[in-house]
C-alpha positions as a printed NumPy array, in Angstrom:
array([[  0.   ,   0.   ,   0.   ],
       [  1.256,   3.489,  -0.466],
       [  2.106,   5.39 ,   2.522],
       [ -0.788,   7.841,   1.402],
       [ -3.441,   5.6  ,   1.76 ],
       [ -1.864,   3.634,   5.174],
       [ -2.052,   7.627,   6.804],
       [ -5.806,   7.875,   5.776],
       [ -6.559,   4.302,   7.076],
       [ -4.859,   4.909,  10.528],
       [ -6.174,   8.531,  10.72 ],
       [-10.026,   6.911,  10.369],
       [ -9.513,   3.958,  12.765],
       [ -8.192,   6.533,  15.249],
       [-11.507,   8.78 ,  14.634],
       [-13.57 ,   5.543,  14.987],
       [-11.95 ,   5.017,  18.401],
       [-12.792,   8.066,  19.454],
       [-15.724,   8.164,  18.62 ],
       [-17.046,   4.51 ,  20.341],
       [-14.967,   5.963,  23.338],
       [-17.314,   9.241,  23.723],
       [-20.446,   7.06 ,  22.749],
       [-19.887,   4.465,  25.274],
       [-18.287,   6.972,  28.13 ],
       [-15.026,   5.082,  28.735],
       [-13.747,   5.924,  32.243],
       [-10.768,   7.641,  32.62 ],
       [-11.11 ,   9.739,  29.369],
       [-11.41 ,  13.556,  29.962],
       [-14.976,  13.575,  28.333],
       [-16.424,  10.895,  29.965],
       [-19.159,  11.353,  32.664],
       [-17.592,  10.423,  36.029],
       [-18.683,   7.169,  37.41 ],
       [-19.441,   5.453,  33.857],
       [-17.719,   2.759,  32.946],
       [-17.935,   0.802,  28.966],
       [-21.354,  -0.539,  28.752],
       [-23.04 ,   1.288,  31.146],
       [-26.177,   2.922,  30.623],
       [-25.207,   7.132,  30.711],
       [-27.043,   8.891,  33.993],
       [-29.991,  10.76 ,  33.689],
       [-31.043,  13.795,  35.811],
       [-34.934,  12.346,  36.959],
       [-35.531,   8.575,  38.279],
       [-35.755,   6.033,  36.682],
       [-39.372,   4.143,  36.205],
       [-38.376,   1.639,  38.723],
       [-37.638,   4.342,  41.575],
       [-40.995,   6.344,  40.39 ],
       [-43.239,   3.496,  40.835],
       [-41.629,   2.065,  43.723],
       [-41.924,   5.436,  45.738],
       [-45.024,   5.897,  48.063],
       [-46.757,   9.248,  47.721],
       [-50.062,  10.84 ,  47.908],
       [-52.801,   9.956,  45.205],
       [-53.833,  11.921,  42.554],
       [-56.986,  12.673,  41.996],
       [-59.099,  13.615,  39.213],
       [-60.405,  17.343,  38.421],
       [-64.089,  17.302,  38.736],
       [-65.962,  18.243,  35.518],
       [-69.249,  19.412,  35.703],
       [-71.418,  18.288,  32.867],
       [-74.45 ,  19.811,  33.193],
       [-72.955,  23.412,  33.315],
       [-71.863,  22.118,  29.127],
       [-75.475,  22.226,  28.401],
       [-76.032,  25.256,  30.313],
       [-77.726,  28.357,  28.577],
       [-74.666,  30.84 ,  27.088],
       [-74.8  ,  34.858,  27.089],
       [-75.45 ,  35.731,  23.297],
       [-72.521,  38.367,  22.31 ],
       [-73.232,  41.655,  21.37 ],
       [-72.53 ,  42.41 ,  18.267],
       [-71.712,  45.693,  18.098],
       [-69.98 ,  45.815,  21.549],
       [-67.737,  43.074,  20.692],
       [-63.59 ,  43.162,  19.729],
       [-61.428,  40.152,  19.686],
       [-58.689,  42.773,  19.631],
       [-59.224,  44.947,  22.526],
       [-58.711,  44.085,  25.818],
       [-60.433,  47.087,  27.848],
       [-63.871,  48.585,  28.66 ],
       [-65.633,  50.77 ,  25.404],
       [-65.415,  54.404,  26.245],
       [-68.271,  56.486,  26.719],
       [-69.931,  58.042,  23.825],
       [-68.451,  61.846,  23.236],
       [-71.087,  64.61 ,  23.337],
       [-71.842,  65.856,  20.18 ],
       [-71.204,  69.391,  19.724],
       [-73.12 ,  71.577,  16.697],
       [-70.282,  73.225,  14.707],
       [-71.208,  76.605,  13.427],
       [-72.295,  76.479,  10.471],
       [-70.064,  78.391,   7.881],
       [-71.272,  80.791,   5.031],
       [-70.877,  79.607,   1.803],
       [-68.386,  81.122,  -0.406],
       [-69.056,  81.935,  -3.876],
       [-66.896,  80.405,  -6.381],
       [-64.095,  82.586,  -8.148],
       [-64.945,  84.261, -11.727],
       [-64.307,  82.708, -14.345],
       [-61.92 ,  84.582, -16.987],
       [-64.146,  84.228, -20.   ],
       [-63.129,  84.522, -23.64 ],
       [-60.516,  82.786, -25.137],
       [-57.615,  80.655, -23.606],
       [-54.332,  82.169, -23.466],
       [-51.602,  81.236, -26.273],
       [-49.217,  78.409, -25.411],
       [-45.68 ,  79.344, -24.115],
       [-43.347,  80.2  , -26.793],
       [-40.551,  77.212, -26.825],
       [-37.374,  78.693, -28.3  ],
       [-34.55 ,  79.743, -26.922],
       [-31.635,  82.518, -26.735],
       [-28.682,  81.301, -27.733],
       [-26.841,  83.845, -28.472],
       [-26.228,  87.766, -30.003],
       [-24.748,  89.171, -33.855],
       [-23.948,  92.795, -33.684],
       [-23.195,  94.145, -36.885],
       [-21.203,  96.805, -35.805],
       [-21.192, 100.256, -37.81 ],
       [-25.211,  99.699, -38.561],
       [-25.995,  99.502, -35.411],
       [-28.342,  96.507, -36.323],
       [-28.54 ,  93.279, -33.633],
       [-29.544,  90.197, -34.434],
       [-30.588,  87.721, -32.144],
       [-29.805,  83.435, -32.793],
       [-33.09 ,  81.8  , -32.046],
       [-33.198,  77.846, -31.796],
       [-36.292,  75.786, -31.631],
       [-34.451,  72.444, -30.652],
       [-35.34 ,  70.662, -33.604],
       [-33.35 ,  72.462, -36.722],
       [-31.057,  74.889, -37.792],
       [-30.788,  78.052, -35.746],
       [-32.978,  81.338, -36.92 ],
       [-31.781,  85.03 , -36.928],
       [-33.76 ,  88.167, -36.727],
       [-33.527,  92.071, -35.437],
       [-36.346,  93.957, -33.512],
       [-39.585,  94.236, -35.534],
       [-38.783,  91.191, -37.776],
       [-40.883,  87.88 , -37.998],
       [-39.404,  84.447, -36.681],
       [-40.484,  81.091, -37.967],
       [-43.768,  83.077, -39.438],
       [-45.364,  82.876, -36.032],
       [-43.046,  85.209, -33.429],
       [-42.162,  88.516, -33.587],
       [-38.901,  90.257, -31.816],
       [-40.059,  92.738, -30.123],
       [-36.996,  94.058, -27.783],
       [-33.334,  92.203, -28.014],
       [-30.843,  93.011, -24.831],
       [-28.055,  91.699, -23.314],
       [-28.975,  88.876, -21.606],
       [-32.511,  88.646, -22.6  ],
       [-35.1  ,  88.663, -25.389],
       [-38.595,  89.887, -25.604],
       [-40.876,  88.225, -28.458],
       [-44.869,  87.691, -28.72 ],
       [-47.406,  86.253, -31.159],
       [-47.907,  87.617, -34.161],
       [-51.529,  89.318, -33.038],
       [-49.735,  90.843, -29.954],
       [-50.979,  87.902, -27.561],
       [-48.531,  85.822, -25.057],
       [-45.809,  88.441, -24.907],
       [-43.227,  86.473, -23.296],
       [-39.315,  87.287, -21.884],
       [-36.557,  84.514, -22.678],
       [-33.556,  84.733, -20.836],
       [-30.237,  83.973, -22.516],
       [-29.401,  80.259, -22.02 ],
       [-26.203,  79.432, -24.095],
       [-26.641,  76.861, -25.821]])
């Protein structure tokens, strides 16, 4: 045999040694209950049937059950007094108290006529000045094409017109003069 396999063989007869010794409690070994020798049975903490039945003592005796109280008329519950869940008396009933009673408000006016325009969606991005003509143009973008130029007074996209172009802001409205709106210059 290789010397391998002889090392595993004597390792697992030495764990199967140990292992009948703590099973049967040899004496002597550090694990062992004291007093037990091989074969014996281990002790147990209560007596043993032969020592219970052998040892006088008073007689127990039977509860008494009382029968007839089974078929005894029951308190119905009340239904609306009842709660598995709580565990003390049902407070008194609160006083009701009348609440003044408030005027009623009428309901704000209505704006008629027609809705407002939507918001205008484009944005500043940016300033030409031309210099000696003393013409600005603002750079308009609507997000979804090419940018669009235009001075004060002009038309943008056939919907907008410029009406005041400064620094760091632009003022344009609707063609008819409705939704006058300030865009603030964003960059980009």
């Amino acid at each position: 045999m290789e010397p391998k396999r002889r090392r595993e063989i004597g390792l697992l007869v030495v764990v199967l040694l140990l292992g009948a010794g703590v099973y049967l409690g040899v004496e002597g070994w550090p694990w062992a209950a004291p007093g037990t020798s091989v074969g014996s049975a281990p002790a147990s903490n209560g007596p043993s049937r032969a020592t219970r039945s052998e040892r006088p003592g008073p007689a127990i005796e039977a509860p008494q059950v009382h029968l007839d109280a089974l078929d005894a008329e029951r308190p119905k519950p009340d239904a609306a007094g009842r709660d598995l869940f709580k565990f003390k008396p049902r407070p008194a009933p609160r006083p009701t108290v009348a609440q003044p009673v408030r005027p009623v408000e009428p309901a704000p006016a209505v704006a008629s006529g027609p809705p407002p325009p939507p918001p205008i969606t484009l944005k500043f991005i940016g300033i030409i000045d031309a210099g000696q003509s003393k013409k600005v143009v603002a750079v308009l973008s609507d997000g979804r094409g090419a940018p669009v130029y235009g001075s004060e007074g002009e038309t943008v996209l056939g919907q907008y017109r410029i009406l005041r172009i400064g620094t760091e802001s632009i003022e344009l409205s609707y063609l008819d003069g409705r939704g006058r709106q300030t865009i603030r210059f964003t960059g980009s």
